[in-house]
C-alpha positions as CSV (number, residue, x, y, z in Angstrom):
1,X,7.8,-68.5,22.8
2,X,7.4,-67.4,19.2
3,X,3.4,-66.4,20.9
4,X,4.4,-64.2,23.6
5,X,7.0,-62.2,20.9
6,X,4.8,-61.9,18.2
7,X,2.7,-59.3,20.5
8,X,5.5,-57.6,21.8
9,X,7.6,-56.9,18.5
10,X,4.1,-55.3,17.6
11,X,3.6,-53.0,20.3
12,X,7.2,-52.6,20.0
13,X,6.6,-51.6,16.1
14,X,3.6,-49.8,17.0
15,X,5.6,-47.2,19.3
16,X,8.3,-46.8,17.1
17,X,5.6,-45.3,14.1
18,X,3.9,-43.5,17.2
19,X,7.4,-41.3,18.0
20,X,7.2,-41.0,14.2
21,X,4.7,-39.6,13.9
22,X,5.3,-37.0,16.5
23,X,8.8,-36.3,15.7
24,X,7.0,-35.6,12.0
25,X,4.5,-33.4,14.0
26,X,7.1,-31.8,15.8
27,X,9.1,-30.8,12.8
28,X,5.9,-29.8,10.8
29,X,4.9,-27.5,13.9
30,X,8.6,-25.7,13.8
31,X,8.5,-25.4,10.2
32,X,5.2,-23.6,10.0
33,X,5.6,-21.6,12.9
34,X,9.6,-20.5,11.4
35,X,7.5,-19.7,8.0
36,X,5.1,-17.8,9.5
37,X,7.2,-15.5,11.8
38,X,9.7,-15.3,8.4
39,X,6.3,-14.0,6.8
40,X,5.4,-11.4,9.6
41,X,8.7,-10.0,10.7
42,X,9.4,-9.7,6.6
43,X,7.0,-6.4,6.6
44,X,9.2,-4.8,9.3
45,X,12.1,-5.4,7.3
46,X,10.8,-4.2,4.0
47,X,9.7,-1.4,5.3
48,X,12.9,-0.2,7.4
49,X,14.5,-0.8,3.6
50,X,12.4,1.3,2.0
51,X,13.1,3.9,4.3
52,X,16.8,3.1,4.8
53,X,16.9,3.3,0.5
54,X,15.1,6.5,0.3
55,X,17.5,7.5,3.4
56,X,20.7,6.9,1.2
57,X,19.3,8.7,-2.0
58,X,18.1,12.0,-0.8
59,X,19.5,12.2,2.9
60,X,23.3,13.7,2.3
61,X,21.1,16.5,0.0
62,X,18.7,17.2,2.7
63,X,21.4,17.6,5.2
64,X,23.9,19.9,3.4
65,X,22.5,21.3,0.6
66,X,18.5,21.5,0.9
67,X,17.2,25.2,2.3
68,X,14.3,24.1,4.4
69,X,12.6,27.0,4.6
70,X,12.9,27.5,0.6
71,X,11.6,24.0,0.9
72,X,8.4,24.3,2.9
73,X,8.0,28.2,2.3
74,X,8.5,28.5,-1.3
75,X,5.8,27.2,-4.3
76,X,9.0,27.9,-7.2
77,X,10.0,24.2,-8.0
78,X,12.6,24.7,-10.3
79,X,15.6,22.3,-10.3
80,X,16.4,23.0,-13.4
81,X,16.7,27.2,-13.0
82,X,19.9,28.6,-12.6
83,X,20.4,28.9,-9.5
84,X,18.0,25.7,-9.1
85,X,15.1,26.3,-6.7
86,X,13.4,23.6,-4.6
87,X,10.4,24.9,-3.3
88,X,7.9,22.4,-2.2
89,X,4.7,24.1,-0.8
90,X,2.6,24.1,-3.6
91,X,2.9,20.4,-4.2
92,X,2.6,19.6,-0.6
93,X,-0.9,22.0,-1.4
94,X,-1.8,20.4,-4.2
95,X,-1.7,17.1,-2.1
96,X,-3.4,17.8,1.1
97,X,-6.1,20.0,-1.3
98,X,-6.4,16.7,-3.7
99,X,-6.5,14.8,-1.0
100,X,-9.3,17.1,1.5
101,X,-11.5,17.0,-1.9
102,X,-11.1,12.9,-2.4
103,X,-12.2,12.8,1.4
104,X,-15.4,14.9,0.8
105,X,-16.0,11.9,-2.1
106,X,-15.6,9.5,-0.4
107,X,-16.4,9.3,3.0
108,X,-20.3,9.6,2.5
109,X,-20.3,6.9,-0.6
110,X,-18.3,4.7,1.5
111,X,-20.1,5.4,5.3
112,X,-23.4,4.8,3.5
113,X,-22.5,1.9,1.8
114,X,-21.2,0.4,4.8
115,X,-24.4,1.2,6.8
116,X,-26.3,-0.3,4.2
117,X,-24.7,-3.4,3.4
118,X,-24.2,-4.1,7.7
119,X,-27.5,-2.7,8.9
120,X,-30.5,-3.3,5.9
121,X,-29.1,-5.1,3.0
122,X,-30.2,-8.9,3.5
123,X,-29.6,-12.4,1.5
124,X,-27.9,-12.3,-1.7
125,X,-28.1,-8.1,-2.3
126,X,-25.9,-7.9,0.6
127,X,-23.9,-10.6,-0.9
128,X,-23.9,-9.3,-4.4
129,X,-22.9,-5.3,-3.3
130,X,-19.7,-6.6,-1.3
131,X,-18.3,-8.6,-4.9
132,X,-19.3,-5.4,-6.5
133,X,-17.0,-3.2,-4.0
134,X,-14.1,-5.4,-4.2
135,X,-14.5,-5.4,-7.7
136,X,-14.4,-1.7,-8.3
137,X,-11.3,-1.9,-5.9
138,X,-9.8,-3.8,-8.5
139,X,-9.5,-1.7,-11.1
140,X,-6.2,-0.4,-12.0
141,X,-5.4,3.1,-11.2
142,X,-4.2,3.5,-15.0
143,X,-8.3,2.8,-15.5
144,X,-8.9,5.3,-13.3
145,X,-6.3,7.5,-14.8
146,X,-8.2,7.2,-18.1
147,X,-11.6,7.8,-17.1
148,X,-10.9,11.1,-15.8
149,X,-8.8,12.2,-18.7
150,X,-11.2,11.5,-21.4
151,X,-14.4,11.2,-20.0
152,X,-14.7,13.3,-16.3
153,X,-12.4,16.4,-18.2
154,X,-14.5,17.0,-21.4
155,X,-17.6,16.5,-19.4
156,X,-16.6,19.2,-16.7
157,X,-15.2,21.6,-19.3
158,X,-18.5,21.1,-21.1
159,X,-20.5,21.2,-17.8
160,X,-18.7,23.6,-15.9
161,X,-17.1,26.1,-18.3
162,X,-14.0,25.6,-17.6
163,X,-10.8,26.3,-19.6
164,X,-10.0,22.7,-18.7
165,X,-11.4,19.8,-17.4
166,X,-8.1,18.1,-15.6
167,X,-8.4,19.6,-12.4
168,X,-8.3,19.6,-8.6
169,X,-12.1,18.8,-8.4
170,X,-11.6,16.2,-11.4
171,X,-8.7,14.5,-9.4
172,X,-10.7,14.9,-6.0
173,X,-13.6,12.1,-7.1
174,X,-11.5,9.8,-9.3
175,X,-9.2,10.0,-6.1
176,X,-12.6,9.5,-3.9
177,X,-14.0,6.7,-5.7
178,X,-10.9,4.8,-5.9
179,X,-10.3,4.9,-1.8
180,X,-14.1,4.5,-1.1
181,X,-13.8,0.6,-1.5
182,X,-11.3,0.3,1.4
183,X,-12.8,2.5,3.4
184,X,-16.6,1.0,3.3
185,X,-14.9,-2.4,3.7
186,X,-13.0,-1.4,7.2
187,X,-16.2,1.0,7.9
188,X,-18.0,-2.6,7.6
189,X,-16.6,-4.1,10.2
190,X,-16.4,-1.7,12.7
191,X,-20.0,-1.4,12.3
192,X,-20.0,-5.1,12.2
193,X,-18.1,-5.4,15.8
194,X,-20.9,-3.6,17.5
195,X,-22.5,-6.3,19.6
196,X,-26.0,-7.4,18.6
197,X,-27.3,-6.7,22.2
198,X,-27.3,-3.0,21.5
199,X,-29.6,-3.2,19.1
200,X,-31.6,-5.5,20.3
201,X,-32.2,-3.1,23.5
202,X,-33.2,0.1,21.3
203,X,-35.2,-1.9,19.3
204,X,-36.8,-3.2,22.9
205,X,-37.1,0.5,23.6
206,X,-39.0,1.9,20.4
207,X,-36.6,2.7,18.4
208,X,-36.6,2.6,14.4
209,X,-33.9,1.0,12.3
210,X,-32.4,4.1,11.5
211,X,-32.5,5.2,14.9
212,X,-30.6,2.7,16.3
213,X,-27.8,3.0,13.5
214,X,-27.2,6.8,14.2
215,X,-27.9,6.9,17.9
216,X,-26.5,3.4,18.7
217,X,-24.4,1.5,16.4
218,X,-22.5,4.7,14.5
219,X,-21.1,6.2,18.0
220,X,-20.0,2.4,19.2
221,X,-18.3,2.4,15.7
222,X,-16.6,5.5,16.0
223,X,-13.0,4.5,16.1
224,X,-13.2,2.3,13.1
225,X,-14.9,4.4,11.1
226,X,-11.9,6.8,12.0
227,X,-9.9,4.5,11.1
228,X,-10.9,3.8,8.0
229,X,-11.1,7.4,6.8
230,X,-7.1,7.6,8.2
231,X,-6.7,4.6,5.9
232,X,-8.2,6.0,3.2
233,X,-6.5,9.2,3.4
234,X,-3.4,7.6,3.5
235,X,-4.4,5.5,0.1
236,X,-5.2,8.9,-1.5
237,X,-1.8,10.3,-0.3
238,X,-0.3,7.9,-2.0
239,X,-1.7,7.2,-6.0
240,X,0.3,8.4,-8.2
241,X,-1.2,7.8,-12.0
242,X,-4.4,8.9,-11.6
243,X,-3.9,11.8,-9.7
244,X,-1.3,13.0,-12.5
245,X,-3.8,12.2,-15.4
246,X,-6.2,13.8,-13.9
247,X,-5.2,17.0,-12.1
248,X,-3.2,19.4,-14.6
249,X,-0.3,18.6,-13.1
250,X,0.6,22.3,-13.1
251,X,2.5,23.8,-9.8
252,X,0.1,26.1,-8.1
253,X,-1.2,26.8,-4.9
254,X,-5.1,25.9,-5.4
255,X,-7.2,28.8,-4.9
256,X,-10.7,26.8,-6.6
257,X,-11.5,23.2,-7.3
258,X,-11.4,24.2,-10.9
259,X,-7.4,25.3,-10.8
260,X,-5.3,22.7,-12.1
261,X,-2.3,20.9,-9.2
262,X,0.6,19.0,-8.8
263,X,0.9,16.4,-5.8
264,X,4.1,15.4,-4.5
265,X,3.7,11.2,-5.9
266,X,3.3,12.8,-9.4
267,X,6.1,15.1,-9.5
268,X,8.5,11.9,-8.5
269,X,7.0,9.8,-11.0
270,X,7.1,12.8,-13.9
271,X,10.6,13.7,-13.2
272,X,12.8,10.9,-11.6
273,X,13.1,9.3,-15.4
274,X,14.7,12.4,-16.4
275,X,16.9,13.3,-14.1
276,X,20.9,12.1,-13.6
277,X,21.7,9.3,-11.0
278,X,22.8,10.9,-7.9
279,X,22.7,14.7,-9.1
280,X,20.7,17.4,-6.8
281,X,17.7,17.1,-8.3
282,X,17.4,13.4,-8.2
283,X,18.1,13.6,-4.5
284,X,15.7,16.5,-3.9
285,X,12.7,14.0,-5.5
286,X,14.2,11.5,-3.1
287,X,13.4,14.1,-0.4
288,X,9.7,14.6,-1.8
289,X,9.6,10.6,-1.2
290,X,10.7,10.9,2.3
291,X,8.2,13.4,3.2
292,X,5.5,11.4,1.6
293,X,6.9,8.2,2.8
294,X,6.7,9.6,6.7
295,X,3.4,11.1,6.4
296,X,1.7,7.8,4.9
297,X,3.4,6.1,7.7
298,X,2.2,8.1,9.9
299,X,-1.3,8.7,9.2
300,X,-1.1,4.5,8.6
301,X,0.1,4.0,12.4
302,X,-2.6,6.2,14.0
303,X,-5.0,4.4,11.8
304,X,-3.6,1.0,13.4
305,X,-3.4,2.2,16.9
306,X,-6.7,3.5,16.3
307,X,-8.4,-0.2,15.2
308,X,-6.7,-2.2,17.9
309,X,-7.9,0.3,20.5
310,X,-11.3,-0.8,18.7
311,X,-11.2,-4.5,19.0
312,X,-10.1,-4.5,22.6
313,X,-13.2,-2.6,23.5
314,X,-15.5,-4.9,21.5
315,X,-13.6,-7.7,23.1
């Protein structure tokens, strides 16, 4: 009797540690899939709070008491002038010009970097230029600040003329160099997604390397290398220490890259510490963040739409 048991409490005790196991499984698998849609739907939410914060600050001052054409027509930023004036155009200038001159830096750095590190950089060079970009990524924007305030500025006042070297041009590259990382990196892999058997048919047709990157692989890659100047403009939009170290910070409407600006992140971040909690001029720079905060998002979302449009054609 005691025989015949023996196997049966064993199978028996066998089950029982099977359905363990999966019930383990089970709550494992719920647990990592709860923590992983917490993770993902958490960006949503930060960033309808973000907006819904900057909403609350500068929304009841946009509404009633903000003249929009003032604000888009006029370069006088005063809020300190009696009456107060709120005129916005020449930082929304010095932006978009800061920005235009960053994208002229960048973009050829970045698309021939990309192009060589995808197409003719082999082995360990290839390996050795990509730690070297996300290096240069790395460096704070502070760094970056420095560099052009007391090395690029004395060298273009020396170089150029110039009654000073903190400028729109000065801004332009430290603003270039500082987006080119992210941009050659998502420039990469569009180029990357191409498939192979384009290649390998112009190659089977006579063509030269180069050939096939600018007739074949660059047009395939067009969208993501869209993309990734979208991205990086909306990176340059949005620095803020550099670009005020670098540019002059003065308010004027940029007629040279030599005149001195003032972007719309620098004028928060030189003027919110001195302003009173809740007052008009703490809501108008709350307004300036709005603005910036919808046209980063903005240029961001095309960028986005303009990726996944990619990777359904390469799929």
């Amino acid at each position: 009797m005691a025989a015949t048991t023996s196997p049966d409490r064993a199978r028996h005790a066998a089950a029982l540690a099977e359905l363990d196991q999966r019930d383990r499984a089970w709550w494992s698998d719920r647990i990592a899939k709860v923590l992983v849609f917490g993770g993902g739907i958490s960006a949503i939410v930060f960033i309808a709070a973000i907006f819904v914060f900057l909403g609350t600050q500068g929304l009841d001052f946009a509404v009633h008491r903000l003249d929009w054409g003032e604000f888009f027509g006029s370069i006088a930023w005063r809020p300190n002038g009696y009456p107060p004036q709120y005129g916005a155009r020449a930082l929304i200038a010095g932006t978009a010009a800061v920005t235009g001159v960053a994208m002229l830096v960048a973009v050829p750095f970045s698309f021939g970097a990309a192009v060589y590190i995808g197409e003719f950089a082999r082995g360990r060079t290839r390996e050795w230029l990509k730690v070297l970009i996300e290096l240069l990524a790395a460096i704070p924007s502070v760094v970056w600040g420095v560099i052009g305030l007391h090395v690029m500025g004395p060298w273009m006042t020396a170089l150029f003329g110039v009654e000073s070297g903190l400028n729109l041009l000065n801004a332009g590259i430290i603003l270039g160099l500082m987006a080119a990382p992210i941009m050659t990196t998502i420039a990469e892999d569009a180029l990357k997604a191409v498939p192979d058997t384009y290649r390998e048919a112009a190659e089977a047709l006579g063509a030269t390397r180069w050939q096939v990157v600018w007739r074949v692989v660059l047009p395939h890659a067009r969208p993501g290398l869209s993309a990734a100047v979208l991205l990086g403009i909306g990176r340059a939009f949005g620095e803020t220490i550099a670009v005020l170290m670098a540019s002059g910070h003065a308010i004027n409407i940029p007629h040279s890259v030599f005149d001195p600006v003032r972007t719309l992140t620098a004028t928060i971040a030189a003027e919110l510490g001195e302003t009173a909690k809740g007052d008009d001029h703490w809501q108008a720079l709350f307004v300036l963040g709005i603005l910036l905060f919808l046209i980063t998002f903005t240029i961001n979302l095309i960028a986005d739409t303009l990726v996944r449009g990619f990777r359904r054609r390469g799929a």
